[in-house]
C-alpha positions as CSV (number, residue, x, y, z in Angstrom):
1,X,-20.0,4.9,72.7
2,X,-17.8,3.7,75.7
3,X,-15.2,1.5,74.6
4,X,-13.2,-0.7,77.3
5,X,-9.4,-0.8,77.3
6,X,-6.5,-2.8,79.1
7,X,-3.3,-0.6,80.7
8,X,-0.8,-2.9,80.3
9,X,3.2,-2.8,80.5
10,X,6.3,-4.6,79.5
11,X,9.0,-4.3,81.2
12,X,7.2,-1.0,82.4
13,X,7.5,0.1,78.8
14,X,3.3,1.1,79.4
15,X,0.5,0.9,76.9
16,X,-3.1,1.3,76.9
17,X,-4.9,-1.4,74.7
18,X,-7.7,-1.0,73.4
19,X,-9.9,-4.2,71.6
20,X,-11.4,-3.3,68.3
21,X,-12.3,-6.0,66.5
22,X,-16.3,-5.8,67.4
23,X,-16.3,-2.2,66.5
24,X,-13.6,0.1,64.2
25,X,-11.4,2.4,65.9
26,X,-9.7,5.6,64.3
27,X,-8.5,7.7,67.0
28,X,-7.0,11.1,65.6
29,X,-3.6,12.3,66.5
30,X,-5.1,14.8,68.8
31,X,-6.9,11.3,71.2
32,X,-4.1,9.5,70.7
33,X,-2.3,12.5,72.6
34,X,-4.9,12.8,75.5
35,X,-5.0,9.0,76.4
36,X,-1.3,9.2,76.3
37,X,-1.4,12.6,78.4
38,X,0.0,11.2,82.2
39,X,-1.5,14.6,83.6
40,X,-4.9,14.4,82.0
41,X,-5.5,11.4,80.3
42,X,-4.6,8.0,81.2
43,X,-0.9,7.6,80.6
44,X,1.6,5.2,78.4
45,X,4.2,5.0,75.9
46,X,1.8,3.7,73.1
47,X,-1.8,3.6,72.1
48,X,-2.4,0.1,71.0
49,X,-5.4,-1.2,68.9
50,X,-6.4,-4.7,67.9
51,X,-8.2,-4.8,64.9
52,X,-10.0,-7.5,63.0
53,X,-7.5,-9.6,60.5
54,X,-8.4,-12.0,57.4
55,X,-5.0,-14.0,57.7
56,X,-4.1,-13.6,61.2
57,X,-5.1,-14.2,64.9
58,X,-5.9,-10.5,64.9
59,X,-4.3,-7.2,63.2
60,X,-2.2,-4.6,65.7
61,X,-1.5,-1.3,65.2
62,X,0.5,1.5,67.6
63,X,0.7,4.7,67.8
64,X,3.4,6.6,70.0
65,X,2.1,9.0,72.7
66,X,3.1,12.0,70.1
67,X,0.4,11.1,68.3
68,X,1.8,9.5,65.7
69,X,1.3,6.1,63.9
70,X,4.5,3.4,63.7
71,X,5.1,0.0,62.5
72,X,6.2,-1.9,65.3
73,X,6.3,-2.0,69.2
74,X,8.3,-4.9,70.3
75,X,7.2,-4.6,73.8
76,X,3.4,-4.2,72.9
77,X,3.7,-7.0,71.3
78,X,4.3,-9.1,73.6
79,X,1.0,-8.0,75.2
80,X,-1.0,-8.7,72.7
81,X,0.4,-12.3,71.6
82,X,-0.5,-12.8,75.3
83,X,-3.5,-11.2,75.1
84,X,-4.7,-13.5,71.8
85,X,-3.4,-16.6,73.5
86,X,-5.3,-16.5,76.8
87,X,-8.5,-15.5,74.5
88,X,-8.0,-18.4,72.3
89,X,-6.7,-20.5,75.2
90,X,-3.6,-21.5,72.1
91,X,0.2,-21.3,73.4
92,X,0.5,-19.5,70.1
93,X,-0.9,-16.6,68.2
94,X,-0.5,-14.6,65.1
95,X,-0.9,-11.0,64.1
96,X,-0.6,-8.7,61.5
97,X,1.7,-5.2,61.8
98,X,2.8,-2.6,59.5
99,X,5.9,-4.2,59.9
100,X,4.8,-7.7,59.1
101,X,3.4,-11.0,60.4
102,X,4.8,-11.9,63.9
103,X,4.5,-15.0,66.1
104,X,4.1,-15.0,69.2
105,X,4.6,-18.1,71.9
106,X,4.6,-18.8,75.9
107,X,7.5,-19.4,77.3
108,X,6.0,-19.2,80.9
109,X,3.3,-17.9,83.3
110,X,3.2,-14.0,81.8
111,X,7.0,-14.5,79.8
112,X,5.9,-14.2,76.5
113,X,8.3,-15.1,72.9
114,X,7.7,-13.1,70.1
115,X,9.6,-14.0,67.0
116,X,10.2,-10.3,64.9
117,X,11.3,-11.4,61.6
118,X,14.6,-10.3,59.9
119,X,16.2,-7.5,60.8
120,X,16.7,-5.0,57.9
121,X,20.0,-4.1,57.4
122,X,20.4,-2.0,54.3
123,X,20.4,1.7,54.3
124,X,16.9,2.1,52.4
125,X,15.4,-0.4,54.6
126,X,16.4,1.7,57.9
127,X,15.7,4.8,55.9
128,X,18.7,6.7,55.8
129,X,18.9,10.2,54.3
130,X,21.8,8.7,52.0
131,X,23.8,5.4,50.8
132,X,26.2,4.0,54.1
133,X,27.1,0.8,55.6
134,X,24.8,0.5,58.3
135,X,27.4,-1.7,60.2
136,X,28.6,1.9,61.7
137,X,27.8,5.2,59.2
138,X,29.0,8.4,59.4
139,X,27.8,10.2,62.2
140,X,29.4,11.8,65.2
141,X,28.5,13.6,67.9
142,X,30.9,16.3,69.6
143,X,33.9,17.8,68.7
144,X,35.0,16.4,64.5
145,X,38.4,15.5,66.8
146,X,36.9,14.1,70.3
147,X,33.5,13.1,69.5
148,X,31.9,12.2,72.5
149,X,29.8,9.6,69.9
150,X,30.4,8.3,66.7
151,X,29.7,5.7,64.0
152,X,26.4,4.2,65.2
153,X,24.8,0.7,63.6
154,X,21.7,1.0,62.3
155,X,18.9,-1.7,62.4
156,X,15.2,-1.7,61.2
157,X,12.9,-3.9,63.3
158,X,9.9,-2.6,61.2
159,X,10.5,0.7,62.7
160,X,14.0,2.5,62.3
161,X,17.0,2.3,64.9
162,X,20.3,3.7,65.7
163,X,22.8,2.1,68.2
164,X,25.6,4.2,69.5
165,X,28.2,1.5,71.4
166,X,29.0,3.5,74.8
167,X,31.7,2.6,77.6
168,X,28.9,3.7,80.3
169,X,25.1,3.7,79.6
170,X,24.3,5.1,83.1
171,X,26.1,8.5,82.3
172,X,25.4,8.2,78.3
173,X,23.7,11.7,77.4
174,X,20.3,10.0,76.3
175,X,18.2,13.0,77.1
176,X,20.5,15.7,75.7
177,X,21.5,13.6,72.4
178,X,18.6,11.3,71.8
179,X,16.4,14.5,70.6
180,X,18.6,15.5,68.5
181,X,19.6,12.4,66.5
182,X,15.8,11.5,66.1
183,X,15.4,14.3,64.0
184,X,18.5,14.3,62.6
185,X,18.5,15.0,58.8
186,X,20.2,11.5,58.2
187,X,16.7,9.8,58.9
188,X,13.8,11.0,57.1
189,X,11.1,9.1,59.0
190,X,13.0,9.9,62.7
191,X,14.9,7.4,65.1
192,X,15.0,5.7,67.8
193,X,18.0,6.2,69.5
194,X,19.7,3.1,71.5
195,X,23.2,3.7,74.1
196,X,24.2,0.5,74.5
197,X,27.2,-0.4,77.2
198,X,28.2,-4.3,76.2
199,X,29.0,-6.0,79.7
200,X,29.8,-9.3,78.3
201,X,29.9,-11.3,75.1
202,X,26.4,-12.3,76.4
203,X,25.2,-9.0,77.8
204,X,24.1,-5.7,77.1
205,X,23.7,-2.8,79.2
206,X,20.8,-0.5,77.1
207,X,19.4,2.9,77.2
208,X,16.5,4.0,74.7
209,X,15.4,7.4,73.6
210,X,12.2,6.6,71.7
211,X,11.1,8.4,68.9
212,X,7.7,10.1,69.8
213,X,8.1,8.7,73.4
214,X,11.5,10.0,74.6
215,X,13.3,7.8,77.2
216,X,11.1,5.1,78.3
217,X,11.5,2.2,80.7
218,X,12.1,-0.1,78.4
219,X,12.1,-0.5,74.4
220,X,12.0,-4.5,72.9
221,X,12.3,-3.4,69.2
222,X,15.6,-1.0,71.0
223,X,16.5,-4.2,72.5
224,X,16.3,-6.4,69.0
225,X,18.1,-3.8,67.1
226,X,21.3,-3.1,69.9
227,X,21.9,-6.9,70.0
228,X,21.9,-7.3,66.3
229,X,24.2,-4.1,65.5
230,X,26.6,-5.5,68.6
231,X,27.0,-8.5,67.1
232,X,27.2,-7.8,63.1
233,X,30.2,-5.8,65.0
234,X,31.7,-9.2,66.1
235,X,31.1,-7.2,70.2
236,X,28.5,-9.9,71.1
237,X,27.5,-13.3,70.6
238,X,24.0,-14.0,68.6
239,X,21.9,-14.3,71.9
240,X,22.0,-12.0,74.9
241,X,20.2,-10.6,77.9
242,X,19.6,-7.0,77.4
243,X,19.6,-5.0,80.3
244,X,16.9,-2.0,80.2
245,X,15.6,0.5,82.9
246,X,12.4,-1.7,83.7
247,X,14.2,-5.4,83.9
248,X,15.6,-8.0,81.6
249,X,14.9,-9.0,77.8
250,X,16.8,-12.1,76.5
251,X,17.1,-11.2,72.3
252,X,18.3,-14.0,69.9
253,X,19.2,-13.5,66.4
254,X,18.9,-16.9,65.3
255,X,21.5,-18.1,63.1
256,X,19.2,-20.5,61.0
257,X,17.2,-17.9,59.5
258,X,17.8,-14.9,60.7
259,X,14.8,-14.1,62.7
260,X,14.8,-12.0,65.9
261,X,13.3,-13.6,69.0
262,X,12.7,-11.6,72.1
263,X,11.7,-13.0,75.3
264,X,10.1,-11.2,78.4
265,X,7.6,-10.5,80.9
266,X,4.5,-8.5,80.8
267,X,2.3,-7.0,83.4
268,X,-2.1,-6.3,83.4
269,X,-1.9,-3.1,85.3
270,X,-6.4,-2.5,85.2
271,X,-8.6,-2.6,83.1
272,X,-10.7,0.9,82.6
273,X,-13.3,2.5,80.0
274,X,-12.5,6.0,77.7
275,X,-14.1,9.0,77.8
């Protein structure tokens, strides 16, 4: 059967939607590759799904254009909780993830709110390799007596993050360091590995090598995770505008109860049919 999808992006972090609550869909590792192919197929970041859910709006899942299945897509997300809301005509919808329950909310025409929960912050929650503070652990990049990086943050934001803290994100090494750290032996279940330059006490300058993407546009779960390890370092305030390749994200980690809110835009690109 032909099956309709949405290309969507946010922030020009790109996705290819596809609706799935009138009929299941299981693609293998193998589609998931070929829709993602920009040569052959149709081209994104992520595969997204939106499956039927019993205590939700809908239920979401993503898949990263290696093929492979992960918990969380901050950018995505957005999408969808746009997506649900202009199909239900509601300013807010629900959905389930393999990271959780999220909330999503307008905050304008296309700027969509999604609330990601509570960051985890302890080293099984991440998953690191081994026991560290995840405030900055022990690892380095470079020379053991110049390391050109060193003693990242990690965050979990349903899927696992490293922030290294850079003086320039615009000469940062993404493409020659972020392979190697997000398959580093530290992080059984890979990384996704965030260079971020802080600007200001209310700004972040961020770079994001994704694992299973490489360096995309624009990464909102990257986002979350740089403005929470900046400021459990006491580098930023609670709230800041991220700066990424593809435009701006604002990120709170409200102080009330911990959650993560991430503001932005998002784009319909066309809407097409697979093979």
């Amino acid at each position: 059967m032909s099956r309709p999808f949405l290309k969507m992006n946010g922030l020009g972090n790109d996705f290819v939607v596809v609706e799935a609550r009138s009929a299941p869909f299981a693609p293998s590792a193998d589609e998931v590759r070929a829709i993602a192919d920009r040569d052959r197929g149709i081209g994104c970041d992520q595969l997204v799904s939106i499956d039927p859910s019993t205590r939700a709006d809908a239920a979401v899942r993503f898949w990263n254009a290696d093929g492979e299945e992960v918990g969380a897509c901050g950018n995505a997300s957005r999408c969808v909780g746009w997506l649900l809301m202009e199909a239900s005509g509601k300013d807010v919808a629900t959905f389930e993830t393999k990271g959780g329950l999220l909330t999503a909310r307008r905050a304008g025409d296309k700027l969509i709110s999604v609330d990601m929960g509570v960051p985890g912050l302890a080293w099984n929650q991440i998953p690191l390799e081994e026991e560290m503070d995840t405030r900055g652990i022990e690892l380095q990049v470079g020379p053991i007596d110049a390391p050109l990086l060193h003693t990242p943050g990690c965050v979990s934001m349903g899927n696992p993050h490293v922030v290294f803290f850079v003086n320039d994100a615009e000469t940062a090494p993404v493409r020659e360091v972020g392979p190697m750290i997000e398959h580093h032996r530290l992080f059984p279940e890979g990384v996704n590995v965030g260079f971020a330059e802080i600007k200001a006490r209310d700004r972040i300058r961020l770079k994001v090598w994704e694992r299973g993407a490489g360096l995309t546009k624009a990464c909102g779960t990257g986002a979350c995770a740089a403005l929470v390890a900046a400021s459990r370092r006491g580098l930023t305030d609670r709230k800041a505008t991220l700066e990424l390749d593809g435009g701006d994200l604002t990120i709170e980690w409200r102080q009330g109860d911990d959650h993560v809110i991430m503001t932005g835009p998002l784009e319909l690109e066309f809407t097409g049919t697979l093979p």
